[in-house]
The first five atom37 places (N, CA, C, CB, O) and aatype in JSON, in Angstrom:
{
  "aatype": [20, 20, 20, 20, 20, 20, 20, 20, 20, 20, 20, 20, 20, 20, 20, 20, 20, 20, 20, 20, 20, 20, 20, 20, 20, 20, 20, 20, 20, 20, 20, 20, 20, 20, 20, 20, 20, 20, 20, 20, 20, 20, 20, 20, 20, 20, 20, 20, 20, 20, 20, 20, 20, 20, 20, 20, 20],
  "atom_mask": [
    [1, 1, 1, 1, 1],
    [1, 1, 1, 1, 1],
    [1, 1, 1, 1, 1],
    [1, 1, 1, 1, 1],
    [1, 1, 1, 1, 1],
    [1, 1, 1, 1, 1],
    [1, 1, 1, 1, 1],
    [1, 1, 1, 1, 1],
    [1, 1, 1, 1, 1],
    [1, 1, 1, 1, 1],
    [1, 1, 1, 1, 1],
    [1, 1, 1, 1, 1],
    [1, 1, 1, 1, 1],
    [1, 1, 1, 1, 1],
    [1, 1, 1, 1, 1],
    [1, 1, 1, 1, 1],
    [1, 1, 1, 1, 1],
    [1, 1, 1, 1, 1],
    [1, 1, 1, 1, 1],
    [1, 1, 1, 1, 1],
    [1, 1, 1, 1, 1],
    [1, 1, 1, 1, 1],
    [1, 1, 1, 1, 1],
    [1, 1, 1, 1, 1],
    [1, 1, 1, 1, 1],
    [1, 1, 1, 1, 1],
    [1, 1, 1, 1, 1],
    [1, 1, 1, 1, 1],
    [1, 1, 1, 1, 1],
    [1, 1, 1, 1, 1],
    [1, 1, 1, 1, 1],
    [1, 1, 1, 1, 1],
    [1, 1, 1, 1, 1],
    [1, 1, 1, 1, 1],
    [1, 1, 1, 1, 1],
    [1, 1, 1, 1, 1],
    [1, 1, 1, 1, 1],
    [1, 1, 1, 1, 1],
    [1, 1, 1, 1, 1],
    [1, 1, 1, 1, 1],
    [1, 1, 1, 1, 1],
    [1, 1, 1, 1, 1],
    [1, 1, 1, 1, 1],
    [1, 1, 1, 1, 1],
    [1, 1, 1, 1, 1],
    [1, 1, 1, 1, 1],
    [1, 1, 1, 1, 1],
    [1, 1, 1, 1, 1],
    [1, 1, 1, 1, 1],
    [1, 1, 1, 1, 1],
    [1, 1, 1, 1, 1],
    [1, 1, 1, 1, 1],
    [1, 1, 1, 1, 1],
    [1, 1, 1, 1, 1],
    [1, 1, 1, 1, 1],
    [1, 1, 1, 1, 1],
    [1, 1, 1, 1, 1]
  ],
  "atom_positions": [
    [[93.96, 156.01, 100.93], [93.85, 154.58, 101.12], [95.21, 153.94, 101.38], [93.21, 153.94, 99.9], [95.22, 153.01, 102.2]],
    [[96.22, 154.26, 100.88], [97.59, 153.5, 100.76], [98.19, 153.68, 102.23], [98.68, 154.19, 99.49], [99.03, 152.86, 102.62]],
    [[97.68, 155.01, 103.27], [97.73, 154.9, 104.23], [97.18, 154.07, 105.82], [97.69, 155.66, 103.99], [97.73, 153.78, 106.88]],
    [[95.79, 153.89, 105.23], [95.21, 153.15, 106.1], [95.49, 151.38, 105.58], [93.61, 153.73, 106.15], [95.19, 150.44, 106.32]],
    [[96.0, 151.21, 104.42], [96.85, 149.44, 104.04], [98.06, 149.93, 105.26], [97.84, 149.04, 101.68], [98.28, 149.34, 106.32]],
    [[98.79, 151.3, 104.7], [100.05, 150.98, 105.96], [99.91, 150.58, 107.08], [100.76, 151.94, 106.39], [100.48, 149.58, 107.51]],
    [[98.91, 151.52, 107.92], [98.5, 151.11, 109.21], [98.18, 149.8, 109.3], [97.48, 151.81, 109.67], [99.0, 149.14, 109.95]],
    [[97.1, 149.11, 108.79], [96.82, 147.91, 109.02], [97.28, 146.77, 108.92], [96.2, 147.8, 108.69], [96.87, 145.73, 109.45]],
    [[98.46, 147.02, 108.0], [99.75, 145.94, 107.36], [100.95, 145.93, 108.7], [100.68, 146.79, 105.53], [101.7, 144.96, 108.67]],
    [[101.18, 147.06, 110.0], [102.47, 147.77, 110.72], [101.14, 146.66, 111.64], [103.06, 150.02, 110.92], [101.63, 145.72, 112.27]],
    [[100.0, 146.77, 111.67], [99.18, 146.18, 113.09], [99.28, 144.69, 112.64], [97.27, 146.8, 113.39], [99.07, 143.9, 113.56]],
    [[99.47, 144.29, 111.79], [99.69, 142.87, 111.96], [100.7, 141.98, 111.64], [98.9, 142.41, 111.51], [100.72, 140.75, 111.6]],
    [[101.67, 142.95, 111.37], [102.96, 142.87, 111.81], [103.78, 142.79, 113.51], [103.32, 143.95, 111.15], [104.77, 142.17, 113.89]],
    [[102.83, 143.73, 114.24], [102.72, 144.27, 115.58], [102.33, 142.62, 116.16], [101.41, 145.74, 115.79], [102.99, 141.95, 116.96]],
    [[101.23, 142.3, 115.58], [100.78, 141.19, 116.33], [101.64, 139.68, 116.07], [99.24, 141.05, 115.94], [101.71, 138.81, 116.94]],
    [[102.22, 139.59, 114.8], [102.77, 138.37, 114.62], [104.17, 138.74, 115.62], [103.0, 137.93, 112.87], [104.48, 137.88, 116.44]],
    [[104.71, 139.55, 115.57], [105.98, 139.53, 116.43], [105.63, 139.37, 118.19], [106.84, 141.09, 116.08], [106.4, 138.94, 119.05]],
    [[104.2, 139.88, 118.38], [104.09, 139.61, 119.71], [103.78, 137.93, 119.74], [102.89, 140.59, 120.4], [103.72, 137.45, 120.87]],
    [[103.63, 137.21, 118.84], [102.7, 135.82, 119.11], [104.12, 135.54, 118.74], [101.07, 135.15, 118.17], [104.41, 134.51, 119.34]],
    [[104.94, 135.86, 118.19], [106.41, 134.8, 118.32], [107.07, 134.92, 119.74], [107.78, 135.3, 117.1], [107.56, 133.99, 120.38]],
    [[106.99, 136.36, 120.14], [107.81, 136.58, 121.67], [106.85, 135.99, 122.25], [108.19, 138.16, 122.39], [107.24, 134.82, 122.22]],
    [[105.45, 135.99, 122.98], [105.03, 135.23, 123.4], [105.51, 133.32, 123.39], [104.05, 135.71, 122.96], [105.78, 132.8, 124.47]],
    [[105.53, 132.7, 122.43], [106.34, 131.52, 122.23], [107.46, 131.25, 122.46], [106.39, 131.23, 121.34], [107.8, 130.14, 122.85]],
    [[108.22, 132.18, 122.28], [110.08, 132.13, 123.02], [109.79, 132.39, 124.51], [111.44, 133.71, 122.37], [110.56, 131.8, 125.27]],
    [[108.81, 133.17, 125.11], [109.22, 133.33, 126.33], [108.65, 132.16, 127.05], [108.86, 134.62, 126.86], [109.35, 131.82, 128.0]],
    [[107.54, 131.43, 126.87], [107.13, 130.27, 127.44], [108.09, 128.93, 127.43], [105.92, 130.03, 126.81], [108.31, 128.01, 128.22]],
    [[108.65, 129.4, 125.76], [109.1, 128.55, 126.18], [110.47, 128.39, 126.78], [108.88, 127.98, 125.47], [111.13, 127.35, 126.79]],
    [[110.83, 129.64, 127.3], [111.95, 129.59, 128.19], [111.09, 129.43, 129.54], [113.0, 130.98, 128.09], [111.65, 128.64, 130.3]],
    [[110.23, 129.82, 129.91], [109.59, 129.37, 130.82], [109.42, 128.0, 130.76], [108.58, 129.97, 130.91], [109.99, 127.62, 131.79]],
    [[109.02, 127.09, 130.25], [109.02, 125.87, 130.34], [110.42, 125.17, 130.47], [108.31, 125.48, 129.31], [110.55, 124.35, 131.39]],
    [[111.66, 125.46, 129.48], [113.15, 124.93, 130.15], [113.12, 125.63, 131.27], [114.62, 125.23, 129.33], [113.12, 124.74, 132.13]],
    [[113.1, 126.88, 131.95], [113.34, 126.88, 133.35], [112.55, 125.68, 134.09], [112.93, 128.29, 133.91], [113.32, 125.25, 134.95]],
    [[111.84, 125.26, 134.11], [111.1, 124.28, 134.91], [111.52, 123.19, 135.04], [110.02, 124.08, 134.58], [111.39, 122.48, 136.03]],
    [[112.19, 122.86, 133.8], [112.49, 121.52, 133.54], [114.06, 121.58, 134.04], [112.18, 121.05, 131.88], [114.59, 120.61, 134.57]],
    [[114.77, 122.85, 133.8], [116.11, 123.09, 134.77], [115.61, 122.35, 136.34], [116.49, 125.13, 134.99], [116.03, 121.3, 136.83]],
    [[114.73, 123.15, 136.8], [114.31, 123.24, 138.27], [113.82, 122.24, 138.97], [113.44, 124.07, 138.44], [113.78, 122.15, 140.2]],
    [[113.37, 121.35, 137.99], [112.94, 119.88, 138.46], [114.3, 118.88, 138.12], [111.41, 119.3, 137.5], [114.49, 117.99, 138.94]],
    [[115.15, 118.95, 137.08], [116.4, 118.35, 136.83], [117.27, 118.6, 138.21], [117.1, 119.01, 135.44], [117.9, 117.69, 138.75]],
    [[117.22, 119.98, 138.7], [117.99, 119.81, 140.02], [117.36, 119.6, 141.05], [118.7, 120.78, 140.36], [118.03, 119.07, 141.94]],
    [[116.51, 119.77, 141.23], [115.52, 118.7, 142.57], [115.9, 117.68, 142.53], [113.94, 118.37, 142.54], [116.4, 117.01, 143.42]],
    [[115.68, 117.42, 141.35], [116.44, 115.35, 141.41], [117.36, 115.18, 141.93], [116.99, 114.47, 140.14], [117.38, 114.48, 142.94]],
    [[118.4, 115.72, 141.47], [119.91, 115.97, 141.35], [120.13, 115.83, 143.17], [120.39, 117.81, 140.45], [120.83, 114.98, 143.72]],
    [[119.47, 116.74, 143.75], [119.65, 117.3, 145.11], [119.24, 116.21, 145.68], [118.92, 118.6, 145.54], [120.08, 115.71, 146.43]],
    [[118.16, 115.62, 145.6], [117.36, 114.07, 146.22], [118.31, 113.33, 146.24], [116.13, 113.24, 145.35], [118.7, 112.71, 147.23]],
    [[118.95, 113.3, 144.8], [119.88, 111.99, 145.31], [120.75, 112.27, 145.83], [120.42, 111.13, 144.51], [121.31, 111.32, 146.37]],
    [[121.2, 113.24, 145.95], [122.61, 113.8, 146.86], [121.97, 114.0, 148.65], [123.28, 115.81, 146.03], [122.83, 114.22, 149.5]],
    [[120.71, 113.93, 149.03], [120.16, 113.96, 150.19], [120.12, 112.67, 150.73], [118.99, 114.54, 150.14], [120.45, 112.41, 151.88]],
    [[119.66, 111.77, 149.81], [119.35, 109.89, 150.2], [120.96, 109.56, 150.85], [118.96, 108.53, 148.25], [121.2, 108.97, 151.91]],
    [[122.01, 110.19, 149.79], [123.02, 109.64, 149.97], [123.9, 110.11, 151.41], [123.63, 109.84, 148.74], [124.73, 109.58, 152.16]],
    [[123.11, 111.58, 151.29], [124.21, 112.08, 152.61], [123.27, 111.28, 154.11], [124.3, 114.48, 152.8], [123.98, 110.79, 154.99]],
    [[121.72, 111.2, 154.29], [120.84, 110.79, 155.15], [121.81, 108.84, 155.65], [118.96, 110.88, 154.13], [122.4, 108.48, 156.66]],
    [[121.53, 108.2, 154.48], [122.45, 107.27, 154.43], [123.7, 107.12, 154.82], [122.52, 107.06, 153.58], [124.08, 105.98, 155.08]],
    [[124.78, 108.39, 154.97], [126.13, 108.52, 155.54], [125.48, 108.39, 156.7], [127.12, 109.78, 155.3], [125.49, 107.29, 157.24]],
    [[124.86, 109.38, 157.23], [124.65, 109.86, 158.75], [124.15, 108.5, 159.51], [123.39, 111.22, 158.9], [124.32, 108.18, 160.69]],
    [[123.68, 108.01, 158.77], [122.7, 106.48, 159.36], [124.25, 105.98, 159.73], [121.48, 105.15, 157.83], [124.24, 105.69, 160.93]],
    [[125.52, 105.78, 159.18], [126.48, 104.85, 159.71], [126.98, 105.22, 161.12], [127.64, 104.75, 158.76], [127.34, 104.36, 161.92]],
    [[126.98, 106.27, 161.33], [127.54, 106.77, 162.4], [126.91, 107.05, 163.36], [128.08, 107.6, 162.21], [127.48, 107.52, 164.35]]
  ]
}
């Protein structure tokens, strides 16, 4: 018996560490996104501004 507690105690151990990496990786997935949309912006306004140069000339 003290063997099959081990096993079953190592399997849900197995599973809580996957449901934490699961959560770190989303949510590095989610700051990448929010990187990726922070520089879209970034770039827009640096596009308005250069479109706007070109308009003077």
């Amino acid at each position: 018996m003290d063997t099959l507690q081990e096993v079953t105690s190592s399997m849900s151990k197995a599973r809580k560490s996957n449901v934490c990496n699961n959560k770190k990786r989303k949510w590095r997935e989610i700051e990448q996104l929010k990187e990726k949309f922070q520089l879209e912006r970034e770039l827009k306004i640096y596009e308005d501004s250069l479109e706007y140069m070109l308009e003077d000339f």
